[in-house]
N, C-alpha and C positions, 0 to 999 in steps of 0.2 A: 275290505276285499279278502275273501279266503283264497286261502294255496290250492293249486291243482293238486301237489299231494295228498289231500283231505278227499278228491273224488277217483282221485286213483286206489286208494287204497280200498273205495266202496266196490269199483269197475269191476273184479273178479265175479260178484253177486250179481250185477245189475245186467253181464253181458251172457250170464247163465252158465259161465264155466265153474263155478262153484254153487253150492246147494244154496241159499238163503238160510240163517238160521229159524226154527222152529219156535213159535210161542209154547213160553215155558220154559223154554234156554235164558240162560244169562251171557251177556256178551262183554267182557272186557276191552272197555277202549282207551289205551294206553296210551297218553298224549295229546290227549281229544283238541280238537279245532273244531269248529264252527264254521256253517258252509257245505256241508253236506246235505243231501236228501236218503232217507233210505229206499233200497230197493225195493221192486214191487217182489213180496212174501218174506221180507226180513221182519219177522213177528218176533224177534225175541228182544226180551230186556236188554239196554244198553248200558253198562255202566260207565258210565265217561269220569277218568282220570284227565286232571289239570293242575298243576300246580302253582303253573304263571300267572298271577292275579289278574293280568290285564285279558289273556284269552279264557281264563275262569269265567270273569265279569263278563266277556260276550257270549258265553255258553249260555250264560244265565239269562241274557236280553234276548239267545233265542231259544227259551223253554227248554233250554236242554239240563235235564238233573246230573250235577256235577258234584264231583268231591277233591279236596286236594291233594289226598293221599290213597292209595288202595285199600279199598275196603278186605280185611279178611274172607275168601270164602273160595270156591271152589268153581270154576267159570267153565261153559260147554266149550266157547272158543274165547280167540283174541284178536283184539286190531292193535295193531301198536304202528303207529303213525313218527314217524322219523322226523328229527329237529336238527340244528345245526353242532351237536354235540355229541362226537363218537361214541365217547364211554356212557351217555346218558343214552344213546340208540340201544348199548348192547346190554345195559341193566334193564332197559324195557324189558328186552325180549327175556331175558334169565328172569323176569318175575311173570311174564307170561309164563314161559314152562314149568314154574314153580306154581301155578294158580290155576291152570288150565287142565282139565281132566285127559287121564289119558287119550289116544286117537281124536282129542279136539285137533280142529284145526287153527293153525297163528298164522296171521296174513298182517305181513309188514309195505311198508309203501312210505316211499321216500322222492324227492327228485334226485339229480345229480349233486346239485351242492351240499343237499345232508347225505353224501355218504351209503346210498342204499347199494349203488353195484361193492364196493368191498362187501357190504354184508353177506349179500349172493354167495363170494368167490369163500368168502369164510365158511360159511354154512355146507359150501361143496367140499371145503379142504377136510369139512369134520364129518365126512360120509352122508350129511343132510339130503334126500332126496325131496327137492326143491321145485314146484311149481314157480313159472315168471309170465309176466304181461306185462310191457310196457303201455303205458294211455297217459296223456295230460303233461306230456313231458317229463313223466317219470315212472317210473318201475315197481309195482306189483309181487311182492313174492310169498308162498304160500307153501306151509307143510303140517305134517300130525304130530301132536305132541305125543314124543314116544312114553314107553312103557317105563322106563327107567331113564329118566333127563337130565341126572345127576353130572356125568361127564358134559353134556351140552350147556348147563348151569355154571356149569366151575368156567367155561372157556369166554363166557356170557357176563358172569358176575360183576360188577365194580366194586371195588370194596373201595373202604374211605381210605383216607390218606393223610399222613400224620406230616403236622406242619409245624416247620421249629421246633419238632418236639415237644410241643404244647398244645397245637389244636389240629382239629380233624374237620376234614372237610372232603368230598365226592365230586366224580367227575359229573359233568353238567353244572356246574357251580363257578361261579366267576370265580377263576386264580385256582381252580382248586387243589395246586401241588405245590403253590408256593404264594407268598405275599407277593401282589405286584409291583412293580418300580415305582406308581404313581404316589401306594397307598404307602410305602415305604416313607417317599420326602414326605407325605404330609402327617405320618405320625412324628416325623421328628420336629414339625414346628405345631403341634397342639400345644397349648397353653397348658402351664404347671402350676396354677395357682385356681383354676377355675372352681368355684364354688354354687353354681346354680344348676337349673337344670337344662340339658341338653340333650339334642336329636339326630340320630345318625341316620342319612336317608342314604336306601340303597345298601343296607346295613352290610350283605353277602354273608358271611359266616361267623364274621362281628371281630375283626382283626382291629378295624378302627375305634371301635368301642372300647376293646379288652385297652388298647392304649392310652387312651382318653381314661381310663380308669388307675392305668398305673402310673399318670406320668400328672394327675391331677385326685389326689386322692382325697379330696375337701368335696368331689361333685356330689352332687344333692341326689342328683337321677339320671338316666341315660333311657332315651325311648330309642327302640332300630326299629326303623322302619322299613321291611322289604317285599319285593313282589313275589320271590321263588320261594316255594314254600318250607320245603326243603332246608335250604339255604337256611330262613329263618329258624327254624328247629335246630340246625346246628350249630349257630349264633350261640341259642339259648344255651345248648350242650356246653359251650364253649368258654363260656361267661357263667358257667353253672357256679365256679368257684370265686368269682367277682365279692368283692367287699363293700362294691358298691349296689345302689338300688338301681334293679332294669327292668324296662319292661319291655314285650316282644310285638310288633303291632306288623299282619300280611297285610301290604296297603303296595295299593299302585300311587305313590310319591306324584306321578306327574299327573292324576287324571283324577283322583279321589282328595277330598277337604281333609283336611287335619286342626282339631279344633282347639291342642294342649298349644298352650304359649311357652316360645323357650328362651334363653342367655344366652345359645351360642347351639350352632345347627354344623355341623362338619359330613362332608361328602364327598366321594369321589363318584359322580355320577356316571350313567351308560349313557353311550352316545351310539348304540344298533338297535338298532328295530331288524331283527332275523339277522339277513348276510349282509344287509346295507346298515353304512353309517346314517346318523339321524343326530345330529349335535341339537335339536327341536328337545329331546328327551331331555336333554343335561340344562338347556332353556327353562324346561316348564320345570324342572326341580328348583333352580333358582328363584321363580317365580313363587314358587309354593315357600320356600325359605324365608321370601321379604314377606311374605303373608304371616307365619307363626312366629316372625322372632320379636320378641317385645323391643320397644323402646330403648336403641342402645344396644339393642344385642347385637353378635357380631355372627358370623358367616366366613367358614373355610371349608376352600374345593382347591383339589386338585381337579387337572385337567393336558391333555393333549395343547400341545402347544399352541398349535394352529385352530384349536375349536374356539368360533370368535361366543367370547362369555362377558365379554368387556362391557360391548354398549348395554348389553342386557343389566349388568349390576350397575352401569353407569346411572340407568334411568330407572332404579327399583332402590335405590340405598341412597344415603346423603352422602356416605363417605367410603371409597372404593381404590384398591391396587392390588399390588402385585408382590407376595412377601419374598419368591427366588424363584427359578428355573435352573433345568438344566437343560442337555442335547432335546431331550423328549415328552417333559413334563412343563410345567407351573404351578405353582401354588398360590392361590387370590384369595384375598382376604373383604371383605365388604362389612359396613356399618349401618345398623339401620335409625 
């Protein structure tokens, strides 16, 4: 099912209060989803940006030419389509104004829960003279990229974010200002003796991996496997000084085969699909784990206390518990 945000943010086009763009124009779509139709005279090239493997992958089942990162180039306008990630809304828009030719026009569109009226009130406070529509239960907003963007960039930009003073990571990126509580207890019970090889799904910025390498320095290999693309780039960045052998794989964990056999698979998996919980995700990683782990290899997740993960490992592993909790967490351990 696609978001109303996704037909909202076309609405401005399709109800004639803005031009269509022109064949011949390129169009940046910053965030792209699936689930739209274009307007009747929207002729121009679309370049759809995705970086989340799983909505990438449906771009692609519906014909839509996608990339995971921004292509270099110089764009007539921009869509940039709103997610549940503030600073990841407002680097959207600072790389539309950075990419989009001057007097283009940038049309954002969000619902309420991503955040789109702050962006409004922001854009006003910084002199922005701002077009809006509300349609689809959510909000429209539309302006020209000015002549000099440079101050609207700086107010816009995210820059990364130094963690522990060793890695860097950006906003829209799970934890991205700090290690989280989860991933915290289950770096301190990885195993220090591990010498095969092993798979970090859900990898994020690769905080679990960099551990798994310091605290087991005999491992053979480390595969992270993650859907944000982003995310996994700065993994790599991150583990660039590793001593151990990595490799970096954009994979949807819950929906996509994995065919390396591994000695021991560590995760702290998602359990949202958008603004709702969905502990089905953190399920089908489990699922995919008693699928690659060889004979004997072991499996550790953290997890939400209350996300029931039990029966699932009960009926997938020969041998299954619980290594500690605390108020908020658990850490399980399973054998297969």
């Amino acid at each position: 099912m696609s978001r109303d945000a996704v037909k909202t943010l076309f609405h401005p086009y399709a109800s004639g209060v803005l031009d269509a763009p022109k064949a011949g124009e390129k169009v940046l779509f910053l965030g792209a989803e699936p689930g739209y139709a274009l307007p009747d005279g929207f002729e121009a090239e679309l370049v759809a940006v995705q970086g989340f493997r799983p909505l990438f992958l449906r771009l692609q089942a519906a014909h839509v030419a996608a990339e995971p990162q921004l292509p270099e180039d110089t764009y007539a306008h921009a869509l940039v389509l709103c997610g549940k990630h503030k600073g990841e809304n407002e680097a959207r828009i600072a790389s539309a104004l950075m990419h989009v030719a001057p007097g283009g026009m940038i049309v954002i569109a969000g619902s309420k829960e991503d955040g789109v009226q702050p962006l409004r009130k922001k854009l006003e406070k910084l002199g922005v003279e701002a077009g809006s529509m509300p349609k689809y239960h959510g909000l429209a907003i539309w302006f020209q990229r000015p002549v000099a963007p440079e101050a609207l960039v700086a107010a816009f930009a995210a820059p990364p974010v130094r963690v522990e003073g060793r890695f860097s990571a950006a906003p829209g990126m799970f934890s991205h200002d700090r290690v989280d509580a989860g991933s915290l207890l289950l770096a301190d019970r990885l195993p220090t003796d591990f010498n095969g090889n092993a798979a970090d799904f859900g990898a994020g910025w690769g905080y679990l991996s960099a551990m798994l390498a310091e605290r087991s320095p005999m491992v053979n290999r480390i595969d992270l496997y993650e859907a944000d693309f982003d995310s996994l780039e700065q993994a790599r960045a991150n583990l660039a000084g590793s001593r151990v052998d990595t490799r970096f794989f954009w994979h949807d964990v819950a929906a996509e085969t994995i065919k390396d056999r591994y000695e021991l698979v560590i995760m702290n998996p998602p359990f949202h699909e958008g603004h709702a919980a969905e502990p089905g995700l953190g399920q089908a990683f489990i699922r995919q784990a008693a699928t690659v782990l060889k004979g004997g290899g072991r499996l550790l997740l953290v997890a939400n206390r209350g996300l029931p993960y039990e029966p699932v490992l009960a009926g997938l592993f020969r041998e299954s518990g619980e290594v500690c909790r605390n108020a908020r967490y658990k850490v399980l351990w399973a054998k297969k």
